[in-house]
C-alpha positions as CSV (number, residue, x, y, z in Angstrom):
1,X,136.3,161.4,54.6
2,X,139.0,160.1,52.1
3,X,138.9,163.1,50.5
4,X,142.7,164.4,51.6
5,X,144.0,167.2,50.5
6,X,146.0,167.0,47.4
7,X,148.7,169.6,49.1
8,X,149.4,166.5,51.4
9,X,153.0,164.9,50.4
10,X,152.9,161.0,50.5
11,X,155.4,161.5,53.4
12,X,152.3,162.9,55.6
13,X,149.7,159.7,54.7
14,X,149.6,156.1,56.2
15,X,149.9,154.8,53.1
16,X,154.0,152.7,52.5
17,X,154.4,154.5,49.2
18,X,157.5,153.0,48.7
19,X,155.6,149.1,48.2
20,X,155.8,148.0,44.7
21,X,153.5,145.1,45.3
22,X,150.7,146.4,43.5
23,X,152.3,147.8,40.7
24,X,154.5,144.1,40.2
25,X,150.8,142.1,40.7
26,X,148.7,144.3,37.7
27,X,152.1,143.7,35.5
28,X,152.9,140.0,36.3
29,X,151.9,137.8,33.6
30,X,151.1,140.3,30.9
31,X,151.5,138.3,27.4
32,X,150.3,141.2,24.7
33,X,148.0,143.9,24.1
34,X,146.8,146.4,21.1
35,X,149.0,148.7,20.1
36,X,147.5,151.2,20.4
37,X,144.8,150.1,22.8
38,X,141.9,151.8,21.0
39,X,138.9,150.1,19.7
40,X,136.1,151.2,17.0
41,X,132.6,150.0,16.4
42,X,131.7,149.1,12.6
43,X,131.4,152.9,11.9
44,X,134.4,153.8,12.9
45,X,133.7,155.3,16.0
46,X,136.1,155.2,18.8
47,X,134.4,153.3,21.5
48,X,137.4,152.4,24.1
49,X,140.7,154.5,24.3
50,X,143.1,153.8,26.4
51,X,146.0,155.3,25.1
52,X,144.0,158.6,26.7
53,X,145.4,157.8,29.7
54,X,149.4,157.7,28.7
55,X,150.0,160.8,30.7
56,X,149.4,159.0,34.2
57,X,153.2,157.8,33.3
58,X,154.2,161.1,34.8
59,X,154.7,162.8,38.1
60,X,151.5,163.9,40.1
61,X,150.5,167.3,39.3
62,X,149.1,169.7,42.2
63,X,145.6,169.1,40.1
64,X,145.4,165.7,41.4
65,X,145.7,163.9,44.8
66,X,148.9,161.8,44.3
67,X,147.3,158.5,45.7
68,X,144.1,158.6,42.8
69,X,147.0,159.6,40.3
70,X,148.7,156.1,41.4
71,X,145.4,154.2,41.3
72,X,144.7,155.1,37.9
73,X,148.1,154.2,36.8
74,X,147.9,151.1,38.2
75,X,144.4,150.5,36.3
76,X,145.3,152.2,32.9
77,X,148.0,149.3,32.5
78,X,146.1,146.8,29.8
79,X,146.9,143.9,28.1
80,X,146.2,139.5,28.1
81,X,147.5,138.4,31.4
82,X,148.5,134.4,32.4
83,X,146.9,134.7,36.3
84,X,147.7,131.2,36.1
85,X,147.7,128.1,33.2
86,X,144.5,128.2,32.0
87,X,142.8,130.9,33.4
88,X,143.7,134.6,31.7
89,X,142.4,138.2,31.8
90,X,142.2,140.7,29.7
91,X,142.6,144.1,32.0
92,X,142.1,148.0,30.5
93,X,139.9,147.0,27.7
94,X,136.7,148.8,29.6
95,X,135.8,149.6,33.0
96,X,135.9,145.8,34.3
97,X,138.0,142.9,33.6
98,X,137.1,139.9,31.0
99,X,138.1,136.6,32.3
100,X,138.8,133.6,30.1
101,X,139.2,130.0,31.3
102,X,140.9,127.2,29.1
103,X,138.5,124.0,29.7
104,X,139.0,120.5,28.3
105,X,136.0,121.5,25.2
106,X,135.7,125.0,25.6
107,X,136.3,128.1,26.8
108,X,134.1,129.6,29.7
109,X,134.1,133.9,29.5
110,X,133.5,135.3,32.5
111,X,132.2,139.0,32.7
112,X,132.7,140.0,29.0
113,X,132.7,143.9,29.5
114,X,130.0,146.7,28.7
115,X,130.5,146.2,24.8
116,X,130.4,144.0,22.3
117,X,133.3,145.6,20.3
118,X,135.2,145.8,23.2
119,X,134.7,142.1,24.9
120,X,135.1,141.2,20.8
121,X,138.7,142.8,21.0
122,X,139.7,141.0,23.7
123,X,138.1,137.3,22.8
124,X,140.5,138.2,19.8
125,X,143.7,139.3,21.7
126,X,143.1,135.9,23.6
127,X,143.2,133.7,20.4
128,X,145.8,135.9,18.7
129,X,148.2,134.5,21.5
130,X,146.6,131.6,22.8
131,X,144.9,129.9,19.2
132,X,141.3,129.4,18.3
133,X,140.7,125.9,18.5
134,X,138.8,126.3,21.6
135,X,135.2,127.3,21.1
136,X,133.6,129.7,23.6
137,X,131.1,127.1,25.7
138,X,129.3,129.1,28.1
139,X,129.7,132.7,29.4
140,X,129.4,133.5,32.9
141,X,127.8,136.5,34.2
142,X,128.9,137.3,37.9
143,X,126.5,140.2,38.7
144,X,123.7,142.2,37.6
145,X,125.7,145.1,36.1
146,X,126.3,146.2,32.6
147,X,130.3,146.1,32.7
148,X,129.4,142.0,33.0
149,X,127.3,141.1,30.7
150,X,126.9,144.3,28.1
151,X,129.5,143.0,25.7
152,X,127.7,139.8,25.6
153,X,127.1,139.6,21.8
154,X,131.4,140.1,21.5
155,X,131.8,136.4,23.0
156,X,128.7,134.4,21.4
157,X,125.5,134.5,19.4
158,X,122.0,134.0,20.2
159,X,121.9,132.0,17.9
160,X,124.5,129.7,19.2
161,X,122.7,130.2,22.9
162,X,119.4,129.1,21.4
163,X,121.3,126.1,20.1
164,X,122.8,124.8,23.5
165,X,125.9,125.0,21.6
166,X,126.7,128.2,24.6
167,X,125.3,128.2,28.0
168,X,124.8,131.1,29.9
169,X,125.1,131.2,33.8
170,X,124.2,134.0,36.2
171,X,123.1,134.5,39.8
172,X,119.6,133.7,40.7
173,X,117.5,137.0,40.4
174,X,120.0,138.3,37.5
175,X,117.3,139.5,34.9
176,X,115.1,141.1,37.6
177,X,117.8,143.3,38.9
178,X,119.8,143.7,35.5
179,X,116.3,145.3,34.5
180,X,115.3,147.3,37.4
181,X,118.5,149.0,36.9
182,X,119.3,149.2,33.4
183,X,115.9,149.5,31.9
184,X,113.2,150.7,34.6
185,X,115.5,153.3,36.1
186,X,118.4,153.1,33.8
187,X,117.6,156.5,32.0
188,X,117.7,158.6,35.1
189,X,121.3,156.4,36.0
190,X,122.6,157.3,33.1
191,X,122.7,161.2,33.7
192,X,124.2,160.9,37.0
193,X,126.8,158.6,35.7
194,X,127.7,161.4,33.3
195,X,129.1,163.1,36.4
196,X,129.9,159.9,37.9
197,X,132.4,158.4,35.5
198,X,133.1,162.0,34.2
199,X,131.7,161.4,30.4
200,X,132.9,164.4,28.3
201,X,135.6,165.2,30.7
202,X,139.0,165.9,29.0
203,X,141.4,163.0,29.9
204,X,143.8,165.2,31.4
205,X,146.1,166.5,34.9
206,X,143.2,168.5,35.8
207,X,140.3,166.9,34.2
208,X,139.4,162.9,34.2
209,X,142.6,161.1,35.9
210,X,139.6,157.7,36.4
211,X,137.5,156.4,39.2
212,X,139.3,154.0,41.3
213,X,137.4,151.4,39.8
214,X,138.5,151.9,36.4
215,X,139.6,154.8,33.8
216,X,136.7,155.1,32.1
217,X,133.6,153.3,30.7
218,X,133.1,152.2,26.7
219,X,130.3,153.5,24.6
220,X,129.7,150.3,22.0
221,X,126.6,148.2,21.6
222,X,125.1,146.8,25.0
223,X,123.4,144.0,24.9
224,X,122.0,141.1,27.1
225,X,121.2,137.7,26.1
226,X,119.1,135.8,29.0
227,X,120.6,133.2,31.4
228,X,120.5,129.6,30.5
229,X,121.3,128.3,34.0
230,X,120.5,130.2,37.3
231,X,122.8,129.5,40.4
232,X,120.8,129.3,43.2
233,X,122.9,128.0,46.3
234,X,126.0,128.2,47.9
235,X,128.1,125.3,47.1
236,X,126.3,124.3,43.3
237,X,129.1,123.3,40.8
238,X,128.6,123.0,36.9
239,X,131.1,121.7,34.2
240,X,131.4,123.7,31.7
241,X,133.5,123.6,28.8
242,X,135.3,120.9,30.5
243,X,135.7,122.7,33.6
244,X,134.7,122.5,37.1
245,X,133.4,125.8,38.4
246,X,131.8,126.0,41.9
247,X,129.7,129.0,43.2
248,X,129.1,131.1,46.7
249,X,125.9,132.9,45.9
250,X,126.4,136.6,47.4
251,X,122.6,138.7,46.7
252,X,122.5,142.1,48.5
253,X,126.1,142.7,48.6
254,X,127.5,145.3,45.9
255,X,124.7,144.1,43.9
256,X,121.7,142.4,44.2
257,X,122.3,139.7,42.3
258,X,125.9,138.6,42.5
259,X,128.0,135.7,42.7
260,X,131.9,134.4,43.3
261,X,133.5,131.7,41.9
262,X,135.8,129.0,42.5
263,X,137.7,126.7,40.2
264,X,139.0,124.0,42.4
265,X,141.4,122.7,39.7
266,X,143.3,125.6,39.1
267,X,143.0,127.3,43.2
268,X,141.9,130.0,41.8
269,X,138.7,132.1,43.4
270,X,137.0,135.2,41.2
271,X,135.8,137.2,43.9
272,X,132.8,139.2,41.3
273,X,133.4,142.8,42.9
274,X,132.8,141.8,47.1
275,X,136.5,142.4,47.3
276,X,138.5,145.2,45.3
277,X,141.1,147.4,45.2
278,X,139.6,150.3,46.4
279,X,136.7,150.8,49.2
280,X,133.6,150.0,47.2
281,X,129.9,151.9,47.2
282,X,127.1,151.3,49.9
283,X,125.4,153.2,47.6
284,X,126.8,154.9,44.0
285,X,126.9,158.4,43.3
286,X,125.0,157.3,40.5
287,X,122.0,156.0,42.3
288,X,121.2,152.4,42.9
289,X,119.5,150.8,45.7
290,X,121.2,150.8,49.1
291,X,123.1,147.6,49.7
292,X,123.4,146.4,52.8
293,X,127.8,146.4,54.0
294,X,127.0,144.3,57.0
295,X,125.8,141.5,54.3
296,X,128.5,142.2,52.6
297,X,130.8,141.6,55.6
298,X,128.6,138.8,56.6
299,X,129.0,136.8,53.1
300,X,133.0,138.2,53.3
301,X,134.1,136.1,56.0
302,X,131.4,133.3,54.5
303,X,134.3,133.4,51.4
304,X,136.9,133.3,53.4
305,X,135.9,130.2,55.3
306,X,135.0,128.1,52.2
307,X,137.7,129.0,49.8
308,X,140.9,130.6,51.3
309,X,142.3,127.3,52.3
310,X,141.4,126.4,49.1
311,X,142.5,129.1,46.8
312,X,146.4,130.5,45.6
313,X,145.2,133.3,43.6
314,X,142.4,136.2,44.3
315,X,141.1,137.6,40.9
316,X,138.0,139.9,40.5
317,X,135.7,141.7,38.0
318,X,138.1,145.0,38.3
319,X,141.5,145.5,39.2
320,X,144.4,143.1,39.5
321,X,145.1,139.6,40.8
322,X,146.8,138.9,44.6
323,X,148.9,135.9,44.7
324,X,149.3,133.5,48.1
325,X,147.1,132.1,50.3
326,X,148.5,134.6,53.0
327,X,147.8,137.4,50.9
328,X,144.5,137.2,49.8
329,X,143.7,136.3,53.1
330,X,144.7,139.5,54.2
331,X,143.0,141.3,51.5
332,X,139.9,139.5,51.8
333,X,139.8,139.9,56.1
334,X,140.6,144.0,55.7
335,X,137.9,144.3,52.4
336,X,135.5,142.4,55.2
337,X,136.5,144.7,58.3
338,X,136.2,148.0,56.5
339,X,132.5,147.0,55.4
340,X,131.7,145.8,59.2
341,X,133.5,149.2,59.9
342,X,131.5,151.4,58.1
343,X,128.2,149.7,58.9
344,X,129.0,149.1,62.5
345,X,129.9,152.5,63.4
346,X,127.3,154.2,61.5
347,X,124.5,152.5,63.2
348,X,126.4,153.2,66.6
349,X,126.3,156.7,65.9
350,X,122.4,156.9,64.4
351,X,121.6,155.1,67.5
352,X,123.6,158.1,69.2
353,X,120.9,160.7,67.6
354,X,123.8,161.4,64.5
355,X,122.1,162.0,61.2
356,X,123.5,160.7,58.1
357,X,125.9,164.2,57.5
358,X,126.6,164.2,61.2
359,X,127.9,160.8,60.8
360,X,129.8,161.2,57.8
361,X,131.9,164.0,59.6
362,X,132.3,161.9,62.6
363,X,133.7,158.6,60.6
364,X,136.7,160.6,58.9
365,X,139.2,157.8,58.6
366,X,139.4,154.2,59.2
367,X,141.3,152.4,62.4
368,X,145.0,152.5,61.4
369,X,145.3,149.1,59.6
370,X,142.7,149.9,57.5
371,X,143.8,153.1,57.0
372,X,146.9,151.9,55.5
373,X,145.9,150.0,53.1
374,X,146.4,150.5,49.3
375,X,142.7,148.6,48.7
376,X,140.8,150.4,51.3
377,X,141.4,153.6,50.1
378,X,138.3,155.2,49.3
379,X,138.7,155.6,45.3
380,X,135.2,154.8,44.2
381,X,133.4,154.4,47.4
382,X,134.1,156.3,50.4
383,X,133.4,156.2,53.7
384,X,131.7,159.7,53.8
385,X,128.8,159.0,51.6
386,X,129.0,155.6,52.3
387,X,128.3,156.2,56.3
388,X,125.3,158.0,54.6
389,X,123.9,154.9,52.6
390,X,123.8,152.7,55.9
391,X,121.8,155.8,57.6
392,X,119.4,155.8,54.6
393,X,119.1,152.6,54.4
394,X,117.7,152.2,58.0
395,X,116.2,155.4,58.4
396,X,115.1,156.6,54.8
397,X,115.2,160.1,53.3
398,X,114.1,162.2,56.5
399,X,116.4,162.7,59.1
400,X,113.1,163.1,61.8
401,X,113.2,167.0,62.1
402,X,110.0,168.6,60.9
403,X,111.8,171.4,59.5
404,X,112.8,168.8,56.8
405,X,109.4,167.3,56.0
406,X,107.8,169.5,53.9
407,X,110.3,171.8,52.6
408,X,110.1,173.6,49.5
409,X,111.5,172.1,46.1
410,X,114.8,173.5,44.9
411,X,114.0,176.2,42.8
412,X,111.7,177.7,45.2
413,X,114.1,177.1,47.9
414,X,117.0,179.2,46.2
415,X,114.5,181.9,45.4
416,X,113.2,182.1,49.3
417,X,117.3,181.7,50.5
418,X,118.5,184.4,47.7
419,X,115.8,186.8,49.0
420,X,116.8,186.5,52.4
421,X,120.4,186.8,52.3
422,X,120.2,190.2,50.4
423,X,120.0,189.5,46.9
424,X,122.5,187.3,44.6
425,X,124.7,189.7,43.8
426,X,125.1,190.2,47.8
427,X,125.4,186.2,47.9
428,X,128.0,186.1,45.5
429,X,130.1,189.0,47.4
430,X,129.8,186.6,50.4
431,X,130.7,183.7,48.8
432,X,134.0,185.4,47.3
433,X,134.8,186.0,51.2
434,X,134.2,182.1,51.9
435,X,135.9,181.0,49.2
436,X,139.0,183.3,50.4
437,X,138.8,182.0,53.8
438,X,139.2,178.4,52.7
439,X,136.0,177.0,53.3
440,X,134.7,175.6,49.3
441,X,132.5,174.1,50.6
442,X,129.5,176.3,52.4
443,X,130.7,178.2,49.1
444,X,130.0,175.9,46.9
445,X,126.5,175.1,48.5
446,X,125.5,179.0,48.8
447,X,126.3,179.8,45.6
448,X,124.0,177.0,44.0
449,X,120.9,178.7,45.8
450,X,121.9,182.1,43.4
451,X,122.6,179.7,39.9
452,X,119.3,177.8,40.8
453,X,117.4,181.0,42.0
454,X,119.0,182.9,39.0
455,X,120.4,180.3,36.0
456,X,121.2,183.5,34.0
457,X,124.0,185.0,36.7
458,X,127.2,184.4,35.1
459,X,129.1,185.5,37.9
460,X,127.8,182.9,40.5
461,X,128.0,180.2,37.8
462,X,131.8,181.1,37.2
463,X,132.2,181.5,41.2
464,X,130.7,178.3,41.9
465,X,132.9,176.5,39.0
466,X,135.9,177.5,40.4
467,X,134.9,176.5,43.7
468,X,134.1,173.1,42.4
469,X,137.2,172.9,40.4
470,X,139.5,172.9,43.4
471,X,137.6,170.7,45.4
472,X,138.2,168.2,43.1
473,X,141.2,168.9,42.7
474,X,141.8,167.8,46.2
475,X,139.5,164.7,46.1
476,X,141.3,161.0,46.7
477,X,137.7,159.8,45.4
478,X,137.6,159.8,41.7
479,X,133.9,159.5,41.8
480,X,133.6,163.1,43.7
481,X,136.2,164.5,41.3
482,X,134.2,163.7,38.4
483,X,131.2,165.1,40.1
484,X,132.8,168.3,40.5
485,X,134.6,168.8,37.4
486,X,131.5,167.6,35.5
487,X,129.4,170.5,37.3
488,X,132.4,173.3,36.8
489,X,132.1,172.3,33.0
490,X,128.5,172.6,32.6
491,X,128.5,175.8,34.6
492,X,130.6,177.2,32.4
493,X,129.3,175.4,29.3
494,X,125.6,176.4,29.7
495,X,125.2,172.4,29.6
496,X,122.6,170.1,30.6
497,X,119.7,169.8,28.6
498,X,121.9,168.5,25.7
499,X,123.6,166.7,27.5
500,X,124.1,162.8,26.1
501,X,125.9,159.7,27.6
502,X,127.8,156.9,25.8
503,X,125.4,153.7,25.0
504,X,126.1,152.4,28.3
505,X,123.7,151.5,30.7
506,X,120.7,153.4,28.6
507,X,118.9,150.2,28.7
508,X,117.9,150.2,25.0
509,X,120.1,147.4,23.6
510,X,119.3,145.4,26.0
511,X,115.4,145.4,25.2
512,X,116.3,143.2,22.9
513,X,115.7,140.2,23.9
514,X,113.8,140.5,27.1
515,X,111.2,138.5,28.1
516,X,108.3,139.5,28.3
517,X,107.0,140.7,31.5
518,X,110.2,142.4,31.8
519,X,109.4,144.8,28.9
520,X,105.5,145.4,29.7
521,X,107.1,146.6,33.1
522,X,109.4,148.9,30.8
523,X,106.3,150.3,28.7
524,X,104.5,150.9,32.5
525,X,107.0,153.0,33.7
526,X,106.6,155.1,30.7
527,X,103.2,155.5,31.3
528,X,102.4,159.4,31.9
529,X,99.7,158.3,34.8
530,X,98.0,161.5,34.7
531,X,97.1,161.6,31.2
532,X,96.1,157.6,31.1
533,X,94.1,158.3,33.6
534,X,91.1,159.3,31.3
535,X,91.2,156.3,29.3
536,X,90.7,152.7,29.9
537,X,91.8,149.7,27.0
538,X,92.4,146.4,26.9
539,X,95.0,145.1,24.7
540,X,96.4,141.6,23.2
541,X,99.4,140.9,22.6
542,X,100.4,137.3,20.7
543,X,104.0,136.7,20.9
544,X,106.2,134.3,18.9
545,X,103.7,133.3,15.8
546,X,104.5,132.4,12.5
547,X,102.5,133.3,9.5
548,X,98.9,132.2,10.7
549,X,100.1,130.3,13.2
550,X,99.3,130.1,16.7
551,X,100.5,132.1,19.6
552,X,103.3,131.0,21.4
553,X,102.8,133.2,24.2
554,X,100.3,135.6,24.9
555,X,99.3,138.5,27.1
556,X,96.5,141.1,28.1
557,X,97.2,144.4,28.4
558,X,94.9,146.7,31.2
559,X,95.0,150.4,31.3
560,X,93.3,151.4,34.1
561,X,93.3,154.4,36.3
562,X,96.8,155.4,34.9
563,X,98.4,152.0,35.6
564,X,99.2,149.4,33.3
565,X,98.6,145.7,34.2
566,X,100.2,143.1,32.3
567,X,98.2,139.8,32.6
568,X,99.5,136.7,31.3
569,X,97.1,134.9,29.1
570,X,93.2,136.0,28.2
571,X,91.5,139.3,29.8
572,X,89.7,138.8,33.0
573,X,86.0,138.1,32.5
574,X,83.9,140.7,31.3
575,X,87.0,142.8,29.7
576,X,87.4,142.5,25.3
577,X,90.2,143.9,23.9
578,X,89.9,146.1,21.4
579,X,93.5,145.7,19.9
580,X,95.1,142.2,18.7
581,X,98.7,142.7,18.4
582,X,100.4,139.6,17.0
583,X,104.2,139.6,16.4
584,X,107.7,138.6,17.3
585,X,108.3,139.3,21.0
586,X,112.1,140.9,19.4
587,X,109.6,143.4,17.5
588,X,107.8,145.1,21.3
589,X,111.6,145.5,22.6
590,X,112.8,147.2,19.3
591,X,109.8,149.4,19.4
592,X,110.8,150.2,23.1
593,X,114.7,150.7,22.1
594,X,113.5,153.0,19.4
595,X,114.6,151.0,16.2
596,X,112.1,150.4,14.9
597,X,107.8,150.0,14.5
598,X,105.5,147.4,14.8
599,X,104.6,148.1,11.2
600,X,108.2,148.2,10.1
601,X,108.8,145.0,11.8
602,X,105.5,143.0,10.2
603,X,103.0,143.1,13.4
604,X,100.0,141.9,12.4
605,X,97.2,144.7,14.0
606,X,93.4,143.4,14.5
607,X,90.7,145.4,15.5
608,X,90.7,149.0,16.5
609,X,94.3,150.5,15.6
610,X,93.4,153.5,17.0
611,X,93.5,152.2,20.7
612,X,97.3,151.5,20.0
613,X,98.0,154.7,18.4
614,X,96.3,156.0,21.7
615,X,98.7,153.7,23.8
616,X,101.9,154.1,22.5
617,X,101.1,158.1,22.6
618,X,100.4,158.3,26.3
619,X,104.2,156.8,26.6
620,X,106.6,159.2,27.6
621,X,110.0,158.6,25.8
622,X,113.1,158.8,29.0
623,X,114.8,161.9,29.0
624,X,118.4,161.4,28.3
625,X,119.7,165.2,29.0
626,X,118.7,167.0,31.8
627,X,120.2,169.6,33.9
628,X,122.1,168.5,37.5
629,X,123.3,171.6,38.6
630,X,121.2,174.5,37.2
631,X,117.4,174.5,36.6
């Protein structure tokens, strides 16, 4: 399951410990860097620390598996690196990398990092070393997710995007999918990453060691300023800056809406995150949608057909560079074979009767080649829960027994279990036995029926800690450690409903900015259904006027049946509104990222007020804390 033991010497794993490849690729080039790497917002507030991670210079500890320890190593090392002339990254400033490229007019950014303050620190660190008298000409995003395009507003201006003086390029679909994910469902997403990326976790030998992907994540201001250019084939070049840049369009892969990129002139190719160093998700811990690994294979071996012949240097949105043609080929063939793997033999075995945990046990390590390789190693992803994404995604939620399709809700369930195993203080006496025998985790599972069935026992809570405690200790997936560690702490804590995440991925910096439909389809989900239900209204909304000046854009808002309806333009025949709303379309996403009013931002209100007052109090506000694992 790449999830060894961390008891297992290096001696006893497939792994060549004794290759110093990766650790001479993430150095080579490396010009200069903060010291200390540790960046503030305006406040004050320490948004990015790497220096956190200085202890990862030591030997593993038996609280970490030695093969995570040497991944974050590897990824804590930070700096401005030469990949080659003209094209540099700037590594360990966030989660992902920030790539800049040196054109004849300009300089193109690609993927400028979660925050502004961070992908500011690192535009700086570039002109500290390599001058200012390049001005940033267009940023590219290269997918849909925050960690490449957040820090947005740390590179450029709207202002200067408004202007054409910036362009802004993206993958075709980009602001549907950046807004399904980090607006629509972003709330619930940014619980679970809590665990995910272990967010309040010590930095420490037995707390956060990172994620495979990266150490950690940055909690600055997150922003999004909309595409100028969409890429919408395979093969579509731009000039930018002075720069020729040709794109392989990749949707459905590890995200929706994602994108590599070539530079022809400098045989270099930026491979988004389809290729990594580390075995990517199928589907994160987090929650996303399922994406599809035999796409992802398909549009693999699609790269390495157009651009390998073509291409010296391998770079990507995380991790390090690989140098020569042989291997990145190499890289990019086992990345491809380890997705076709997975998806392969997980439909092989569904079509065998396996359900998605039967399957997970049955796939517990790749073919040897695979195996034995540093950048298949199952960091972030792994192929346990990943062999359950590509059941899921065929076969959805219910595995086809009837026992499973009505059962009760968890709560409910613990109560029932608790009841019929005795008791909890019986369960917990049985669970010690477990434990003791070696197997954490039926323990683990048993004893969250007692915490659920009975939040107040302190015994099972402290049981089922520990139990959680070493099974991350033992994790290779730093995804799974954090999960565990995260639940141990708030066990222990009494955490969860206070619980708060960095401003990452909370979706309400980027409402700035949106357009339009995207933020009625915001306000919808917020809709409590079963209270709108009794009320029906028709609202107005006149976007982009001056002072008695005419609308630029306009829309009619339909509460119906508990469902709002955004129609562009006048209300259907027959329907009045009773509300005329006119304002600054800047004004409705501040209101939704709860800075401000529409009075406080000079709306302009006609007719019946009350009918918004009524609106905007049937909207449920996302709730940012709420408990994983008690109830």
């Amino acid at each position: 399951m790449s999830v060894p033991s961390a008891a297992t010497p290096p001696s006893a794993s497939p792994l060549d410990w004794d290759d110093p490849t990766d650790l001479a690729n993430a150095r080579r080039g490396r010009i200069g860097s903060l010291e200390p790497c540790v960046i503030k917002n305006a406040e004050g507030r320490v948004v990015w620390d790497n220096e956190r991670w200085s202890f990862l210079a030591g030997d593993c500890p038996d609280t970490a598996d030695p093969s995570l320890w040497r991944q974050g190593r590897l990824n804590s090392l930070h700096g401005l690196f030469e990949v080659v002339e003209g094209v540099y990254q700037i590594r360990g400033f966030d989660v992902s990398n920030m790539t800049v490229i040196e054109g004849r007019d300009g300089l193109v950014v690609v993927d400028p990092l979660i925050s502004e303050e961070c992908a500011a620190a690192a535009l700086a660190l570039y002109r500290r070393h390599r001058g200012d008298a390049l001005p940033v000409a267009a940023v590219v995003y290269s997918h849909s997710h925050t960690d490449h395009f957040g820090g947005v507003r740390g590179v450029t201006t709207d202002a200067d995007v408004a202007a054409g003086r910036v362009r802004i390029v993206a993958p075709d679909g980009f602001m549907e999918e950046a807004i399904s994910e980090n607006v629509v469902a972003g709330p619930a997403m940014l619980r679970r990453a809590q665990y995910m990326y272990g967010v309040g976790l010590p930095a420490a030998p037995d707390g956060a060691i990172g994620f495979g992907l990266g150490q950690g994540t940055s909690s600055g201001s997150v922003g999004l300023i909309p595409p100028t250019d969409l890429i919408t084939r395979t093969g579509q070049e731009l000039e930018l800056g002075g720069v020729r840049l040709e794109f392989q369009l990749t949707p459905g892969t590890e995200a929706p809406a994602e994108m590599n990129v070539h530079l022809p002139g400098r045989r270099v190719l930026l491979v988004a995150e389809n290729a990594n160093h580390t075995l990517h998700n199928v589907l994160t811990l987090r929650g996303a949608q399922v994406r599809d690994a035999s796409a992802w294979a398909g549009y693999l071996t699609e790269t390495i057909s157009l651009y390998a012949d073509r291409s010296d240097v391998l770079i990507g949105s995380h991790h390090w560079p690989t140098w020569g043609r042989a291997e990145l080929l190499t890289l990019l063939s086992e990345q491809r074979d380890a997705y076709a793997y997975l998806h392969d033999q997980s439909v092989r075995l569904m079509n065998q009767g396996l359900t998605g945990p039967e399957i997970a046990e049955e796939l517990a390590e790749f073919p040897p080649q695979l195996a034995a390789a540093w950048h298949a190693r199952g960091y972030y992803g792994s192929l346990s829960h990943n062999s359950k994404a590509v059941y899921q995604r065929y076969m959805g939620w219910f595995d086809g027994n009837p026992a499973h399709l009505w059962q009760h809700p968890p709560v409910e369930q613990a109560e029932r279990y608790v009841a019929f195993m005795g008791g909890a203080d019986a369960v917990v006496k049985k669970a010690r036995d477990t434990i003791e025998a070696g197997d954490l985790r039926f323990a683990a599972e048993v004893l969250g029926h007692v915490v659920f069935a009975e939040p107040g026992h302190e015994e099972a809570r402290e049981l089922q800690a520990d139990a959680f405690e070493r099974l991350a200790y033992a994790c290779e997936n730093g995804t799974w450690r954090n999960f565990y560690l995260s639940g141990a702490r708030d066990l222990r804590d009494h955490r969860g409903e206070d619980a708060r995440g960095s401003g990452s991925g909370s979706g309400g910096g980027m409402a700035w900015g949106l357009p339009a439909d995207q933020l009625f389809k915001a306000l919808a989900v917020r809709l409590d259904g079963p209270r709108a239900a009794a009320h029906r209204l028709v609202m107005r909304w006149e976007f982009g006027t001056g002072e008695g000046g005419p609308a630029d854009d306009a829309w009619t808002l339909l509460l119906a049946n508990g469902v709002l309806t955004p129609i562009h333009g006048d209300a259907p025949a027959g329907e009045r509104p009773s509300v005329t709303v006119r304002t600054e379309l800047a004004a409705l996403g501040g209101v939704l990222a709860g800075r401000t009013t529409l009075t406080e931002a000079g709306a302009r209100i006609e007719g019946d007020a009350s009918a918004l007052a009524l609106f905007f109090g049937l909207l449920q506000a996302p709730r940012r804390g709420f408990p994983i694992v008690t109830r």
